[in-house]
C-alpha positions in Angstrom: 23.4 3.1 -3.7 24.6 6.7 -5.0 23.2 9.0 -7.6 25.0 8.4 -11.1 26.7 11.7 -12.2 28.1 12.1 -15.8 32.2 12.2 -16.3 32.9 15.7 -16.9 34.4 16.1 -20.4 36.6 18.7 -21.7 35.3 20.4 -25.2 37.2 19.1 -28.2 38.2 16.0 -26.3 37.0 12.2 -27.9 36.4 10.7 -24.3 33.3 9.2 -23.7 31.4 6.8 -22.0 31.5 4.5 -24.9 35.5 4.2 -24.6 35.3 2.1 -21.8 35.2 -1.3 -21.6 31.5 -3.0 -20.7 33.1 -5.0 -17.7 34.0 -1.3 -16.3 31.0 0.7 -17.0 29.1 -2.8 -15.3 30.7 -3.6 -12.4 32.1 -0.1 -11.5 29.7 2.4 -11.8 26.0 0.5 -12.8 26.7 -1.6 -9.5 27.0 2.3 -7.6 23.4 3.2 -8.8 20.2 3.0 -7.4 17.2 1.7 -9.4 15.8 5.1 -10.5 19.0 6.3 -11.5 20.0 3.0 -13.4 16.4 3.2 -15.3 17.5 7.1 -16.1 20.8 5.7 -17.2 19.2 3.4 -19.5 17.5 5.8 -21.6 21.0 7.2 -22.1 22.4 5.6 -25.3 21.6 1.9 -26.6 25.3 1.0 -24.9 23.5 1.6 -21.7 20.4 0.4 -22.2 21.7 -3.1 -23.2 24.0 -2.9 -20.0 21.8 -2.0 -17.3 19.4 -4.9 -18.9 21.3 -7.2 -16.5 19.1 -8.8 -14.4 21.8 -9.5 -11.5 22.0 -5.9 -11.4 18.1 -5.1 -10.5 18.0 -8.4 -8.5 20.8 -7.0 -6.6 18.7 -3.5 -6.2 14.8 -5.4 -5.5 16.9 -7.1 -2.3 18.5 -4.0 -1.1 15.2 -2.4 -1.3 12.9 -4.8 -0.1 15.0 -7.7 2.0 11.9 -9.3 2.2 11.7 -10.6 -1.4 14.9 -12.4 -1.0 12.8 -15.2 -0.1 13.5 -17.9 -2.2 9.7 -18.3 -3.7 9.4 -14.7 -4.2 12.7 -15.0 -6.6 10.9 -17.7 -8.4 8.1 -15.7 -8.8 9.7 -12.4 -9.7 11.9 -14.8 -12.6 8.7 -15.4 -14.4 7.9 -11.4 -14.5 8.3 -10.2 -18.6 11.6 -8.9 -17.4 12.5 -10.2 -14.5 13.5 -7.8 -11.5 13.5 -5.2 -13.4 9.9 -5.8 -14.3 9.2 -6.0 -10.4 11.1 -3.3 -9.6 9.1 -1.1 -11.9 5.8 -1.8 -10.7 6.6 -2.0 -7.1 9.1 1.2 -6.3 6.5 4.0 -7.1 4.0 4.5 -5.8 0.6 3.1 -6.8 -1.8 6.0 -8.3 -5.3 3.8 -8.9 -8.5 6.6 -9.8 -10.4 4.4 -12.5 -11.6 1.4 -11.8 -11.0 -1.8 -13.9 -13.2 -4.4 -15.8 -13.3 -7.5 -14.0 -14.1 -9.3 -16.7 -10.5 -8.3 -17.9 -8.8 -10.3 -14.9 -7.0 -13.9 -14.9 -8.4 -15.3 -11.7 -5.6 -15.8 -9.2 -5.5 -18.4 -6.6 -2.9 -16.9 -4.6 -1.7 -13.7 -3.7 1.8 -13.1 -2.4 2.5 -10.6 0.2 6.1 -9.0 0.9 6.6 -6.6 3.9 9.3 -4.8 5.0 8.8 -2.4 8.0 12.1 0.4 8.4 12.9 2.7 11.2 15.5 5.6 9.8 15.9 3.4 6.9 17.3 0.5 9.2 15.1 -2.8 8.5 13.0 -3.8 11.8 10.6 -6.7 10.4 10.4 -8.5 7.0 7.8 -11.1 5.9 6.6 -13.2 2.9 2.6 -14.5 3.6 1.0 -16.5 1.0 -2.6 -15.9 0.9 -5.1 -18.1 -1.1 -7.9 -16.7 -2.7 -10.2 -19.9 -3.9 -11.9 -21.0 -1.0 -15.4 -20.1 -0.3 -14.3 -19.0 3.8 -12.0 -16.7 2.0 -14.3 -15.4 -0.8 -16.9 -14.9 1.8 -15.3 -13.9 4.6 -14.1 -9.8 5.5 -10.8 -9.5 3.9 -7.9 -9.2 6.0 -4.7 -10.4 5.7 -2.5 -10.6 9.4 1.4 -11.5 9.6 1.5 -11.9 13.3 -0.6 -14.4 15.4 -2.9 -12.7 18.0 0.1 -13.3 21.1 3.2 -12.9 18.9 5.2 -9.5 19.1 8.5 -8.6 17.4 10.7 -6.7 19.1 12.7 -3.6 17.7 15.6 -1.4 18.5 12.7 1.5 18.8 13.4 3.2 22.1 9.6 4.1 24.0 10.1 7.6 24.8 6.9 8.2 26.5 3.2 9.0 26.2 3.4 12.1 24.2 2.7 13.7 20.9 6.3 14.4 20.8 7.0 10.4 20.4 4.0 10.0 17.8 5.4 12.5 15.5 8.9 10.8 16.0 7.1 7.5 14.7 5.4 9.2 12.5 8.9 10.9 10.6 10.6 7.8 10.6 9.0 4.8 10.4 7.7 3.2 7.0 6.3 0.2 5.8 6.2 -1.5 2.2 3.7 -3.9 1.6 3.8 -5.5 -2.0 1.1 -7.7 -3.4 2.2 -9.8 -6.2 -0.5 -11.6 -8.5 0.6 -14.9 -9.9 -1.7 -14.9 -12.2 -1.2 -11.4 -14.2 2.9 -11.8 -13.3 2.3 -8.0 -11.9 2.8 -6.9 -8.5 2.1 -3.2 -6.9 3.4 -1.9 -3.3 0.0 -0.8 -1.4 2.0 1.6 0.9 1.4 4.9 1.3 4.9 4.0 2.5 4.9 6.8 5.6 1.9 6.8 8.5 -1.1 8.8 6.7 -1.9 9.2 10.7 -0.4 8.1 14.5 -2.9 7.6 17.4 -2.7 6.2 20.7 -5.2 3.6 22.0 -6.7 5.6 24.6 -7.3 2.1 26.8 -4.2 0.0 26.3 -1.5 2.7 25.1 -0.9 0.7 22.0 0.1 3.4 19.3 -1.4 2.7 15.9 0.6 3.5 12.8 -1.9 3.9 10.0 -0.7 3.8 6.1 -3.9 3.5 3.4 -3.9 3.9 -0.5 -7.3 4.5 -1.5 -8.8 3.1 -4.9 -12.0 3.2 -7.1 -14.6 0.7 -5.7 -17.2 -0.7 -8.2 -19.8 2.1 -8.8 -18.6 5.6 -10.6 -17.9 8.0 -7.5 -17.0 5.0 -5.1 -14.0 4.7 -3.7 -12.5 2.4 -1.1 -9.4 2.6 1.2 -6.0 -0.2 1.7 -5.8 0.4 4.9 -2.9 -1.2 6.7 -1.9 -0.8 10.6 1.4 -1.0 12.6 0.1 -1.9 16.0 3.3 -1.4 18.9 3.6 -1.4 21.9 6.2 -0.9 24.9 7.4 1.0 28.1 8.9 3.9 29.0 12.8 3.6 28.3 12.1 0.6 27.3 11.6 -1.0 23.7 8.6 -0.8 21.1 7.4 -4.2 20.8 5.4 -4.5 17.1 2.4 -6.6 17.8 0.3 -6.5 14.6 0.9 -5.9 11.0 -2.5 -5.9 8.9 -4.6 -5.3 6.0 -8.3 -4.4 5.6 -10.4 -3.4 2.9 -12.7 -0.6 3.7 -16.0 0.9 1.6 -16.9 4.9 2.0 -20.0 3.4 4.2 -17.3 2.1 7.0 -17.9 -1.5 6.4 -15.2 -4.3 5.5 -15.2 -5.9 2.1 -15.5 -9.7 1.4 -12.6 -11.5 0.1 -14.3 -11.9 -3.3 -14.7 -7.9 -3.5 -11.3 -7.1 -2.2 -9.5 -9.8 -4.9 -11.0 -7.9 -8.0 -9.9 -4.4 -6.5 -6.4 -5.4 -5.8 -6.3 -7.0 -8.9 -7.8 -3.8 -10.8 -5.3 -1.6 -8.7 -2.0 -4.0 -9.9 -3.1 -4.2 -13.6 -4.5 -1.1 -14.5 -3.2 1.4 -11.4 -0.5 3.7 -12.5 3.1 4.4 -10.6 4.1 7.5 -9.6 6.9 8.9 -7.4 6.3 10.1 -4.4 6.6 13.2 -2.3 9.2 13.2 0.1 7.2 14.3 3.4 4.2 11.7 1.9 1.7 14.5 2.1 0.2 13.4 -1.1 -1.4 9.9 0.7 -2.4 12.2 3.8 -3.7 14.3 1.1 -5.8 11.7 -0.2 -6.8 9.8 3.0 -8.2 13.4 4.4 -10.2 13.4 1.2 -11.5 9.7 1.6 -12.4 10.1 5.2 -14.6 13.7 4.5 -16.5 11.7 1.6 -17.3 9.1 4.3 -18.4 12.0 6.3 -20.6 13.4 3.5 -21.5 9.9 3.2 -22.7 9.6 6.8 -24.8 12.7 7.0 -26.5 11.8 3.8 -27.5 8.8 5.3 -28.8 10.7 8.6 -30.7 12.8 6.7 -32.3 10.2 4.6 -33.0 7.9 7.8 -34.3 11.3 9.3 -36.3 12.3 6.7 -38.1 8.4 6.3 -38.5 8.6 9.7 -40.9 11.8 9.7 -42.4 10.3 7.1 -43.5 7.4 8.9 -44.2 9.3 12.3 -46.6 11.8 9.8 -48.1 9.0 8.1 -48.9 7.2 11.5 -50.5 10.3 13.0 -52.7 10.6 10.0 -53.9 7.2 10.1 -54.4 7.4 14.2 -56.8 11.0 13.5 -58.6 9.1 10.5 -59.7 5.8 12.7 -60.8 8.1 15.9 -62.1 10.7 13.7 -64.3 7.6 12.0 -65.1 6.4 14.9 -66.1 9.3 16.6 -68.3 10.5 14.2 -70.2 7.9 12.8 
């Protein structure tokens, strides 16, 4: 898709956009844009607004973006959005900017939440899946949230070359690899892309050698001041010269303390995060999630020592207290 540029027009001349035939301006220069420049376009003159309000046009764009919601169901799903694609495309292409939380009260109960991944290496599409996740049952309400696309022995191979144990090959993942993960809410027809789109970090298991590709948006839990990370991992694997080999695609919920949220807890974030969560675009190098993830993981930090301390302190308290009592008993019996 290319950029949309303006006809250059000579002063005093009559030419415009308007003199040219809708089937033209449609299938010969809207078809050439990509969806931010189309929405632009829109806002250009009512001629173009009605225009680029062709849904073939943004269902065309959704699939070029995100191959994975091609999938038949997800079309069905997407039709029923207030307008369509375009709808879809709107909340799903930026990225998702959640920092207040949202009344649960104010949430349709869903009984099903759609996920549609799409993992890219130097733009080039290396895995694509649709998972249907229900979200009535008591195991899941109960249960740590986590969604997984793989089973536990399954791996996916890639066109990723390994190019050795070094940081060198971790930055390389790092720069070109990226992963969408929509979440689409049948119930509030809204959907929202989770991603932080490029790694917030890159390790190396330093056991297996598995390298860990770690992407997180972090949201507002359900107290003021809490906050709670999306945290989703890339798990490969492979040999030297040989092929990366992707052999887990997740998602967790995680609280500041370091423990995993409960289906039930996770389903009224997400839900928060899709209605009420803002889009914005992002920065090119993605050091606005890194940004953010540093700042989650020094609150759990400051979160941690707090805790120390308090533990610490209670724990003098008790020592203190039962040395007191141990001098009061001998010191009563002693001296009778």
């Amino acid at each position: 898709m290319a950029s949309f540029t303006a006809p250059i027009v000579e002063q005093g001349s009559d030419a415009s956009i308007s003199s040219l035939h809708s089937d033209i301006i449609t299938s010969h220069i809207l078809t050439r844009l990509d969806g931010p420049t189309l929405a632009a376009a829109s806002c250009a003159s009512s001629e173009l607004h009605a225009l680029s309000a062709d849904q073939t046009l943004w269902k065309d764009i959704c699939d070029a973006t995100w191959p994975s919601v091609s999938d038949e169901r997800v079309e069905g799903i997407i039709s029923t959005f207030p307008s369509g694609h375009r709808s879809f495309f709107s909340d799903s292409f930026p990225l998702l900017d959640h920092s207040s939380s949202c009344d649960p009260s104010l949430l349709a109960r869903s009984s099903e939440l759609i996920s549609a991944v799409d993992i890219f290496y130097k733009g080039e599409l290396v895995f694509s899946k649709v998972q249907e996740t229900e979200t009535e049952t008591g195991w899941f309400l109960c249960s740590p949230f986590r969604i997984d696309l793989l089973e536990p022995k399954e791996t996916v191979p890639t066109p990723i070359r390994h190019i050795g144990d070094t940081n060198e090959s971790l930055k390389h993942l790092e720069e070109n690899l990226t992963l969408s993960w929509i979440v689409i809410d049948l119930a509030q027809k809204r959907a929202a892309n989770l991603s932080s789109r490029k790694p917030v970090s890159v390790t190396r298991h330093w056991l297996t050698g598995e390298v860990q590709l770690h992407f997180a948006t972090i949201m507002p839990g359900y107290r003021r001041g809490e906050f709670v990370q999306c945290g989703m991992v890339v798990t490969c694997k492979g040999s030297d010269g040989g092929e990366l080999h992707v052999r887990e695609v997740s998602m967790q919920m995680e609280a500041m303390e370091g423990n995993h949220l409960n289906g039930k807890e996770s389903l009224i974030i997400l839900q928060g995060a899709i209605k009420g969560g803002e889009r914005k675009r992002e920065t090119e190098d993605g050091s606005e999630g890194k940004a953010k993830f540093g700042e989650f993981l020094e609150m759990k930090r400051e979160r941690k020592e707090r805790t120390q301390r308090r533990e610490r302190a209670l724990d003098m308290i008790c020592i203190a207290t039962g040395v007191t009592l141990f001098m009061a008993f001998w010191s009563f019996v002693l001296f009778r």
